[in-house]
C-alpha positions as a Markdown table, in Angstrom:
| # | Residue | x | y | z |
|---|---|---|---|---|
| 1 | Unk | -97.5 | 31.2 | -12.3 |
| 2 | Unk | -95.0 | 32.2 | -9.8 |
| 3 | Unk | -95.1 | 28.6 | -7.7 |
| 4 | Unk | -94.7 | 27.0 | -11.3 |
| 5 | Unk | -91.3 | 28.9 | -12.1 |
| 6 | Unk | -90.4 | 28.5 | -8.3 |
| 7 | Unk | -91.0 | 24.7 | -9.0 |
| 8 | Unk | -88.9 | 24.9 | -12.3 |
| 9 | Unk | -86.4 | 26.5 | -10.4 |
| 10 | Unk | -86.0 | 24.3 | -8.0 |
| 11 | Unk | -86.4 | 21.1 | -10.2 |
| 12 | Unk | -83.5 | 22.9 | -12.2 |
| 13 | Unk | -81.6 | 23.2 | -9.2 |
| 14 | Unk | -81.9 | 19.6 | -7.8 |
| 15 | Unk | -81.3 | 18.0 | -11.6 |
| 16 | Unk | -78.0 | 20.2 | -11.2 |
| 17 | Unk | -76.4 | 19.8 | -8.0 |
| 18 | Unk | -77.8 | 15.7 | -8.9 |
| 19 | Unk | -75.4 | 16.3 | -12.0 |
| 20 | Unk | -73.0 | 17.6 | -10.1 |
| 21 | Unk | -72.9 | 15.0 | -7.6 |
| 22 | Unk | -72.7 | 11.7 | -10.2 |
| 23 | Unk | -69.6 | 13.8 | -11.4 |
| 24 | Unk | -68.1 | 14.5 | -8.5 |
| 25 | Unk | -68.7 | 11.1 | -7.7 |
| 26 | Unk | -67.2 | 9.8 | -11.3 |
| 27 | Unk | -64.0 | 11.7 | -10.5 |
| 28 | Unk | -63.8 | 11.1 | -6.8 |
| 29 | Unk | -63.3 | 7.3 | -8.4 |
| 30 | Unk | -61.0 | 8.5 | -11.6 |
| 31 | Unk | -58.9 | 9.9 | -8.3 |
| 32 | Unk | -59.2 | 7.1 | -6.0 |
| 33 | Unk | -57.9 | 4.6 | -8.7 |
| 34 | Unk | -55.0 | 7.1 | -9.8 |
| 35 | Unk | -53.9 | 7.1 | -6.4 |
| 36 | Unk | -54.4 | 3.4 | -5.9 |
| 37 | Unk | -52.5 | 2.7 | -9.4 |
| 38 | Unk | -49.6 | 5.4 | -8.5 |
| 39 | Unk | -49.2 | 3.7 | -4.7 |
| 40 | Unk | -49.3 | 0.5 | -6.5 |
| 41 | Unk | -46.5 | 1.6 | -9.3 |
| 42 | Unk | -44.6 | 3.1 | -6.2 |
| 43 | Unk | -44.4 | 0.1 | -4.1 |
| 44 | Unk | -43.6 | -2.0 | -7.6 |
| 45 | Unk | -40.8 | 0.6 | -7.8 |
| 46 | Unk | -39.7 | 0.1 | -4.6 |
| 47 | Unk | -39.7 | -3.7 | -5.0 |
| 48 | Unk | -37.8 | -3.6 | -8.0 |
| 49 | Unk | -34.9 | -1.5 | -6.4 |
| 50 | Unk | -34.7 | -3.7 | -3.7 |
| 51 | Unk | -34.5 | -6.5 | -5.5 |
| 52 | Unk | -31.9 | -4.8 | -8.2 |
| 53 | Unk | -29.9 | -3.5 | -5.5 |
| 54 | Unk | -30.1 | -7.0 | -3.3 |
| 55 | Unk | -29.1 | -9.2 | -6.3 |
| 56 | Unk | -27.0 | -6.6 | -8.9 |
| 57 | Unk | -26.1 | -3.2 | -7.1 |
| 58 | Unk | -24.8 | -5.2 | -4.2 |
| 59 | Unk | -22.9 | -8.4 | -5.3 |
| 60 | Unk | -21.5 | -5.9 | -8.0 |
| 61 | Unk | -20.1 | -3.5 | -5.3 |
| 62 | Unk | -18.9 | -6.4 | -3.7 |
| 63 | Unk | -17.2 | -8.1 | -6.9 |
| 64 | Unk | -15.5 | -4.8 | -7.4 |
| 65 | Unk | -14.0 | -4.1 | -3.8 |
| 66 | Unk | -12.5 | -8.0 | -4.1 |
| 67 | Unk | -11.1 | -6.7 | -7.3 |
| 68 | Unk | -9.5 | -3.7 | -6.3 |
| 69 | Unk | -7.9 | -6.2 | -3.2 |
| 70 | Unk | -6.3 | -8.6 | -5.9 |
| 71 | Unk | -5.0 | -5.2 | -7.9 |
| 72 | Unk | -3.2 | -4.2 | -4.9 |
| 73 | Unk | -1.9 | -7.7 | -4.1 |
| 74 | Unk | -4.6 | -9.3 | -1.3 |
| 75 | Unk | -5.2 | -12.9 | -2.6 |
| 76 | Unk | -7.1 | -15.4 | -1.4 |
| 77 | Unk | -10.5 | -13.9 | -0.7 |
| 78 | Unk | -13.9 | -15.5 | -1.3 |
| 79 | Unk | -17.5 | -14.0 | -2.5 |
| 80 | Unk | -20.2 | -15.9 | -1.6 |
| 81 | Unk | -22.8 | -16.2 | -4.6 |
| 82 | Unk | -25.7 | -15.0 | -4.2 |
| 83 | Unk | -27.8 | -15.6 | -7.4 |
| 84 | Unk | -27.4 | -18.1 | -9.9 |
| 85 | Unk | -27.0 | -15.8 | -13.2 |
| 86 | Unk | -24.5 | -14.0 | -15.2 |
| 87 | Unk | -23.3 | -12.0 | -11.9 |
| 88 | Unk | -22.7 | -15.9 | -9.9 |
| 89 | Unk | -21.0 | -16.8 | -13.0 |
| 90 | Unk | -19.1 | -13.6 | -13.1 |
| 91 | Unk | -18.4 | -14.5 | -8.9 |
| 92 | Unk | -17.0 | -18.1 | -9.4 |
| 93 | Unk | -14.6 | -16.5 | -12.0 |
| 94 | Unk | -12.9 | -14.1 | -9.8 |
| 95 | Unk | -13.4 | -16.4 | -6.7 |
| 96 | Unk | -11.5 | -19.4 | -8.7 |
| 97 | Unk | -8.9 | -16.3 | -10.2 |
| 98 | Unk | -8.0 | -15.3 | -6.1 |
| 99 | Unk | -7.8 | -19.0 | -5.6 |
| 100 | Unk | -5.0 | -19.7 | -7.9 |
| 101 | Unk | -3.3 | -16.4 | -7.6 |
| 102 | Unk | -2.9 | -17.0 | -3.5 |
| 103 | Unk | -1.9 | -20.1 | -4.6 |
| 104 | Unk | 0.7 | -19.2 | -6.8 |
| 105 | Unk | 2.1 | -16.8 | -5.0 |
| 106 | Unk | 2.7 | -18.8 | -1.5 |
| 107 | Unk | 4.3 | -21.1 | -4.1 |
| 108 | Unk | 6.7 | -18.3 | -5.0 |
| 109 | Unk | 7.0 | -17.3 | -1.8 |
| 110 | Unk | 7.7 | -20.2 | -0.7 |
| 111 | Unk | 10.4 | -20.7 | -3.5 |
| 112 | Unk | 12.2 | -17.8 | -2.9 |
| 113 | Unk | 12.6 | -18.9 | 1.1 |
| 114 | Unk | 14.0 | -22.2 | 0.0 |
| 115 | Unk | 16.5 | -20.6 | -2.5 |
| 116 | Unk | 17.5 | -17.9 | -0.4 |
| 117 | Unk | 18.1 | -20.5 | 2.6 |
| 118 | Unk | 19.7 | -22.4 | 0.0 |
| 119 | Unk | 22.2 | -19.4 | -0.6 |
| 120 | Unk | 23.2 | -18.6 | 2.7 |
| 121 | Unk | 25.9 | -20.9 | 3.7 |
| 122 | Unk | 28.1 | -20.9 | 0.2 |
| 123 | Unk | 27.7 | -16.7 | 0.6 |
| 124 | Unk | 28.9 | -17.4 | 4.1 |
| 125 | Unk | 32.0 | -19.2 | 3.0 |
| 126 | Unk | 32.7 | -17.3 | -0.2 |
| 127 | Unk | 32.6 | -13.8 | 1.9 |
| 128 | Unk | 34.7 | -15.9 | 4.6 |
| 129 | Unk | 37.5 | -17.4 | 2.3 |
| 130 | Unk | 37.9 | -14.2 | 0.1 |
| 131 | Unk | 38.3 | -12.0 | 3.6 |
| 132 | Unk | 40.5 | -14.7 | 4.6 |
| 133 | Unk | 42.8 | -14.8 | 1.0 |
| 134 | Unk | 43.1 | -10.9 | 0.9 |
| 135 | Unk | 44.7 | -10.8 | 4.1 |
| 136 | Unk | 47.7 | -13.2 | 2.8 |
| 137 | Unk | 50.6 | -10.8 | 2.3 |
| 138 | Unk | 51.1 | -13.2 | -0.7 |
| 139 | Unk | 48.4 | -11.7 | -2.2 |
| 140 | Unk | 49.0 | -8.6 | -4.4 |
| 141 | Unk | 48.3 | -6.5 | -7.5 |
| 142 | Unk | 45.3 | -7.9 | -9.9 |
| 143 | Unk | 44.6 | -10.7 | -7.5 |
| 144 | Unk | 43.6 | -8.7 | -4.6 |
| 145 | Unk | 41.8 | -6.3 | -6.6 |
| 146 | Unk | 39.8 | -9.7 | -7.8 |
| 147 | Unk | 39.7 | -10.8 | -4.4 |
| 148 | Unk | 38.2 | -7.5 | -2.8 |
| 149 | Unk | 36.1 | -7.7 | -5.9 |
| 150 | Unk | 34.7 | -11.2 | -4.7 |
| 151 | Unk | 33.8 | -9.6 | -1.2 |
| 152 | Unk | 32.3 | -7.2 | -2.5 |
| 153 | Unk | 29.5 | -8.8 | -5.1 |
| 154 | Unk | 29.4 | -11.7 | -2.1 |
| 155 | Unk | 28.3 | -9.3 | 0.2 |
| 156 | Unk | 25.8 | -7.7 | -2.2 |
| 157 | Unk | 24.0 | -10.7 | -2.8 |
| 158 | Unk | 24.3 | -11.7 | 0.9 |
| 159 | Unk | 22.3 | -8.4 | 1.5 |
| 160 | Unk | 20.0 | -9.4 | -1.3 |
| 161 | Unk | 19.2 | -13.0 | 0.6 |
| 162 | Unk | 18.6 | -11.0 | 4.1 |
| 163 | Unk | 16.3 | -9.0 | 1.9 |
| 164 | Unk | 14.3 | -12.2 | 0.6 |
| 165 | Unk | 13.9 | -14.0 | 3.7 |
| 166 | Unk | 12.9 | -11.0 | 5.7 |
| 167 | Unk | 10.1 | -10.4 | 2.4 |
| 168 | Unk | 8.9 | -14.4 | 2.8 |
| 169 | Unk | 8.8 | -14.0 | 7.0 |
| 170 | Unk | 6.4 | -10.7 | 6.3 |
| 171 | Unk | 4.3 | -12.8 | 3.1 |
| 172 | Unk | 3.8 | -15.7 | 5.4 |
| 173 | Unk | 2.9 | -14.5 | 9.2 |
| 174 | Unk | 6.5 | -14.7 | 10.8 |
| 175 | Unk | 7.3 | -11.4 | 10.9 |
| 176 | Unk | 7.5 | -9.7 | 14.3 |
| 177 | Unk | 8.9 | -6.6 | 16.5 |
| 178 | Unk | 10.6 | -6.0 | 19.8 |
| 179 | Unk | 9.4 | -2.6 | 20.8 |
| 180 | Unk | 11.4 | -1.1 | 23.8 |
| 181 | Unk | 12.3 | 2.6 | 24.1 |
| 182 | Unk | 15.0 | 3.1 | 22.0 |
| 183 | Unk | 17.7 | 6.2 | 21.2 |
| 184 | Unk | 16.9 | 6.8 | 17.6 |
| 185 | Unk | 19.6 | 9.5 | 17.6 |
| 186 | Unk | 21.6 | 6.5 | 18.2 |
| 187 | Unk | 20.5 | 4.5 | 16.3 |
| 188 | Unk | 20.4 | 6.3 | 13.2 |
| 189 | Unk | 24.0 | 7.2 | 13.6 |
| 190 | Unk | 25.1 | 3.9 | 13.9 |
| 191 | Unk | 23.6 | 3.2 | 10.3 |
| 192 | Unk | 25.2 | 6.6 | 9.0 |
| 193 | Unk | 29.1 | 5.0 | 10.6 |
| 194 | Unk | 28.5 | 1.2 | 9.4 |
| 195 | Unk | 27.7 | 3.0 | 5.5 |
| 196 | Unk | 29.9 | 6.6 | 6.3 |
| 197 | Unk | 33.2 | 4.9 | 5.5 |
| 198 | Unk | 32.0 | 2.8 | 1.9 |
| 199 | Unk | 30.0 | 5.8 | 1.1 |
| 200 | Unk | 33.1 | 7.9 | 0.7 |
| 201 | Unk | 35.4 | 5.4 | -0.8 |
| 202 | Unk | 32.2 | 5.5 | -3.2 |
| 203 | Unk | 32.8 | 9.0 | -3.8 |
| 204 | Unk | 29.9 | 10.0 | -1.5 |
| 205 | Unk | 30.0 | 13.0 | 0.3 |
| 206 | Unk | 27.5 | 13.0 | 3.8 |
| 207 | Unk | 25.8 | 15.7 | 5.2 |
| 208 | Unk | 24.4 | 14.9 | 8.7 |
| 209 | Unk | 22.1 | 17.3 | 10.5 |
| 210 | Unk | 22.0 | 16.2 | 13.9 |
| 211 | Unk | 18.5 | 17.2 | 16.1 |
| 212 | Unk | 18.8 | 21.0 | 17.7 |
| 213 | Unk | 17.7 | 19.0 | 21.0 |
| 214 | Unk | 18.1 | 15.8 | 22.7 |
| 215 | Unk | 15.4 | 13.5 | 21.5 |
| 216 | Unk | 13.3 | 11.6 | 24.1 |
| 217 | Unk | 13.8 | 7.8 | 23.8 |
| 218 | Unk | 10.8 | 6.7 | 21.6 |
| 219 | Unk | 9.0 | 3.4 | 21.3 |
| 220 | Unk | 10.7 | 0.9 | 18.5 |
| 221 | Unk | 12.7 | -2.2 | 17.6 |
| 222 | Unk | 16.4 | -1.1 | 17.4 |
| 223 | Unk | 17.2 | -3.7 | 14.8 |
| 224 | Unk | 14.1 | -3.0 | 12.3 |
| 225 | Unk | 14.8 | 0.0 | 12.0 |
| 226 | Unk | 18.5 | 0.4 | 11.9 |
| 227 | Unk | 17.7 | -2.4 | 8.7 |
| 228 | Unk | 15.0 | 0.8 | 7.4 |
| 229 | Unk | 18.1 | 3.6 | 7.8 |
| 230 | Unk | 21.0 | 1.1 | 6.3 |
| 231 | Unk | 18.4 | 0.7 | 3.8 |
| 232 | Unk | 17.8 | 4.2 | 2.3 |
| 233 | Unk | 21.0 | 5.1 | 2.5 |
| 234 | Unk | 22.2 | 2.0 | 0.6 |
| 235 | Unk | 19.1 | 2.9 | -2.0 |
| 236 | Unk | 20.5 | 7.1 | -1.9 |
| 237 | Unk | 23.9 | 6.0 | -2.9 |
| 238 | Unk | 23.2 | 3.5 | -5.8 |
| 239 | Unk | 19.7 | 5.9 | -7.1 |
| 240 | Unk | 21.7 | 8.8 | -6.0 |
| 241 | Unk | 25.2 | 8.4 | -6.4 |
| 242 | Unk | 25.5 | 10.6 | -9.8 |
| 243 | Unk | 24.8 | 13.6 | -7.6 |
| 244 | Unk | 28.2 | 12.6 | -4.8 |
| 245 | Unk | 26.1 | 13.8 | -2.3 |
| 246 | Unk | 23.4 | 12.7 | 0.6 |
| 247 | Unk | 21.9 | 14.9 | 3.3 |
| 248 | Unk | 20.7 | 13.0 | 6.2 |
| 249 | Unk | 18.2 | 14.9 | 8.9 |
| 250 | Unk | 16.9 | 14.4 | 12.4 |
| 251 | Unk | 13.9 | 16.2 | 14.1 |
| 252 | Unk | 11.2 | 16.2 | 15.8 |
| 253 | Unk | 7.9 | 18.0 | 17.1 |
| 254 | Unk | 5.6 | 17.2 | 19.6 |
| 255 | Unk | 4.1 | 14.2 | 17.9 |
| 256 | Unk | 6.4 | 12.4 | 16.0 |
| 257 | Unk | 10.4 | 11.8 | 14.7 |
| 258 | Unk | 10.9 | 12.8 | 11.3 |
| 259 | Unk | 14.3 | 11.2 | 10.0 |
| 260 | Unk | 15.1 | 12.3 | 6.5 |
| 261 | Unk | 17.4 | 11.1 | 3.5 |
| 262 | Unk | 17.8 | 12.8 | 0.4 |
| 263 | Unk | 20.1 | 12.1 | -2.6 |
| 264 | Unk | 21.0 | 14.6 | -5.6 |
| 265 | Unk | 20.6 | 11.8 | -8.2 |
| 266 | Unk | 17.9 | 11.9 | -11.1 |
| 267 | Unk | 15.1 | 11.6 | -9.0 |
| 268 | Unk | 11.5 | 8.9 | -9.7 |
| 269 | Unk | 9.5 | 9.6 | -13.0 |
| 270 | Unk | 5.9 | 11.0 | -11.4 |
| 271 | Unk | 4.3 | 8.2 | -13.0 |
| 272 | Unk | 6.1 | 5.7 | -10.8 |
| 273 | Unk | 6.0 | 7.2 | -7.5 |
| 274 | Unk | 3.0 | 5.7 | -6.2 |
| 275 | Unk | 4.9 | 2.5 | -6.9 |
| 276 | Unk | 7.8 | 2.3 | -5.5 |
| 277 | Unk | 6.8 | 0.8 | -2.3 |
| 278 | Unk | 5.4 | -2.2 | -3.8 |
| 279 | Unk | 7.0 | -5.5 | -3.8 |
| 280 | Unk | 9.5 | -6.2 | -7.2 |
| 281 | Unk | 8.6 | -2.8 | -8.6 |
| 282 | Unk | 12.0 | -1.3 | -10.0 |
| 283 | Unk | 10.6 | 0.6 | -12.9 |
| 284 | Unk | 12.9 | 2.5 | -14.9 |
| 285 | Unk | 15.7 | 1.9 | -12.9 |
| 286 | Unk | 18.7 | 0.1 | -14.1 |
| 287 | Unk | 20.3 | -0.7 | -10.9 |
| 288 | Unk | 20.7 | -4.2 | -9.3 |
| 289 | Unk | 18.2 | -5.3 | -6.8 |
| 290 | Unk | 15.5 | -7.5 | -5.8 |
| 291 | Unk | 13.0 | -4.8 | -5.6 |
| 292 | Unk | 11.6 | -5.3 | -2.5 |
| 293 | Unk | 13.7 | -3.5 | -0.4 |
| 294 | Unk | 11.6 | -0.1 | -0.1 |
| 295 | Unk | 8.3 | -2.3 | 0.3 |
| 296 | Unk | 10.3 | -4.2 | 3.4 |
| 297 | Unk | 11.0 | -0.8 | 5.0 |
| 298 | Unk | 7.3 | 0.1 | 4.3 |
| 299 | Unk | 6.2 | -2.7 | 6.4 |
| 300 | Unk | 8.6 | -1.9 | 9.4 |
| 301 | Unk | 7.8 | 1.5 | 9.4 |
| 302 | Unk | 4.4 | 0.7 | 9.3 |
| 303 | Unk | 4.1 | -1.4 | 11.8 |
| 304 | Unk | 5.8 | 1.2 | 14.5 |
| 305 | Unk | 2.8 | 3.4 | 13.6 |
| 306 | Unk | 4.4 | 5.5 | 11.5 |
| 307 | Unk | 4.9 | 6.3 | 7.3 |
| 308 | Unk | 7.5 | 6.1 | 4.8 |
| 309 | Unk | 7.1 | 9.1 | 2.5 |
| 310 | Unk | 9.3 | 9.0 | -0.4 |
| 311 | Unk | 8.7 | 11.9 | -3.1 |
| 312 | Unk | 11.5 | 13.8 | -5.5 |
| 313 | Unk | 12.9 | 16.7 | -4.1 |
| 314 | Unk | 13.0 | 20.5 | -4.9 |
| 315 | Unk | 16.2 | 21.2 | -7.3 |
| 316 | Unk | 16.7 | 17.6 | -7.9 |
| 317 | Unk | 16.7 | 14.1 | -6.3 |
| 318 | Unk | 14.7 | 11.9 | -4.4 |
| 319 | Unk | 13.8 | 12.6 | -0.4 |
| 320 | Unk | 12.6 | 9.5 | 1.9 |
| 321 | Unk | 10.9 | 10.8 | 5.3 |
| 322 | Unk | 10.5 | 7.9 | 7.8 |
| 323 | Unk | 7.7 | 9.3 | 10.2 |
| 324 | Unk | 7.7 | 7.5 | 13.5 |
| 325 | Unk | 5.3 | 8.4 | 16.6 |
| 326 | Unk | 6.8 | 9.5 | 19.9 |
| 327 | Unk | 4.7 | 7.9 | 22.0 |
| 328 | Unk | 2.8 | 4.3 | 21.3 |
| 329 | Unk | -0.8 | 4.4 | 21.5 |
């Protein structure tokens, strides 16, 4: 009797753990092909980013940074296209739109060199003959007071040309500098005595605040950037001129010259200060100009290593810092 239950037993027991087994077995091969199925869907995941990212994410990111060079005036460039879809479609459209926008602007670039070239020599002998005229003792009343105003506006528009050409010369390669070690102290006073004198028959009064120190000579081109300081303080006295007054500073620190011009006028709405150094931006402002001015300084200043910081100043008015590095690199 006692074998027989010992025999049930240990039939029970086998016909168990054999139970046990073929469902061990069935879920051991639920889990295999849950894992195979999950590695599967993980590699199909991994495929499809690829692939997204190699023909969407990436010729997107690219489209984009082209754009972004257009909106800040860097024609010309080409994508290549990658896929042959609504995103190569959407690639020969801005590739064809950079196309004709470089075109059309070396077309007004080139425009605006002929004219201005065009304008030189009759602005040479209008300035010449009306200097000449209102010299002749014959000359008095209402017609020198036309004559000097003929100088005057001929002059304007003479510094208006310089400022065109010297624009087309940066637009189209020619543009270059003759670095030597330079006085800036100099140099910047000779810009405040060429515009000192017409600044105060303007009504202008100057404030110069001349370095504590003697400034080391510095790297630069003498003439660029005697052309920068003429410049701003042409810009202070017709943006400014409402406030009769312009405070012009030189210093310096270890690193770098800071030369400084500030002008009591109305100031620069907030909303066009990161403007004003692009070319033909005037804004608001009602004065005469080409525009391009500011954005010529920009690239001289640049190109010494430094920064043109304009910004409006505390109690009123506009401040320009031209930063320039002591030493080249």
């Amino acid at each position: 009797m006692i074998n027989l239950k010992n025999q049930l037993l240990i039939s029970g027991a086998a016909a168990l753990v054999l139970l046990l087994l073929g469902m061990w077995l069935i879920v051991r091969g639920y889990i295999i092909m849950a894992v195979i199925i999950m590695v599967v869907m993980c590699i199909y995941v991994i495929l499809v980013n690829l692939w997204f990212r190699s023909y969407v994410t990436d010729p997107l990111a690219k489209l984009a940074a082209i754009s972004k060079k257009i909106a800040d005036g860097k024609y010309g460039d080409q994508e290549e296209k990658i896929i042959d879809n609504e995103i190569g479609e959407l690639t020969d459209a801005i590739n064809e739109m950079s196309k004709k926008i470089a075109m059309a602007d070396k077309s007004r670039t080139e425009f605006i060199s002929q004219i201005s070239h065009e304008l030189r020599t009759p602005l040479t002998a209008i300035t010449g003959w009306s200097e000449t005229i209102a010299y002749d003792p014959a000359v008095q009343g209402d017609s020198l007071r036309g004559i000097n105003i003929i100088t005057k506006e001929a002059e304007r528009l003479t510094r208006m040309v310089a400022e065109l050409l010297e624009f087309t010369r940066i637009q189209d390669g020619r543009f270059n500098l003759r670095i030597e070690l330079i006085d800036i102290t100099a140099e910047l006073e000779d810009a405040l005595f060429t515009y000192g004198e017409m600044m105060k028959q303007a009504g202008l009064d100057i404030s110069y605040k001349s370095p504590d120190a003697e400034i080391p000579l510095i790297p630069g081109d003498p003439e660029r950037l005697k052309q920068v300081f003429c410049n701003l303080l042409d810009n202070a006295s017709k943006h400014g001129g409402d406030g009769k007054k312009i405070d012009v500073g030189l210093e310096n620190d270890a690193d770098y010259v800071y030369i400084s011009v500030r002008d009591y006028g109305h100031g620069i709405p907030e909303a066009e200060l990161p403007h004003v150094k692009e070319k033909f931006y005037k804004g608001s402002s009602k004065n005469r100009g080409t525009g391009i001015g500011l954005s010529v300084c920009d690239e001289i200043v640049t190109r010494h290593g430094g920064e043109l910081i304009i910004e409006n100043a505390a109690g009123g008015g506009c401040i320009v810092t031209v930063k320039l590095p002591m030493n080249s690199d």
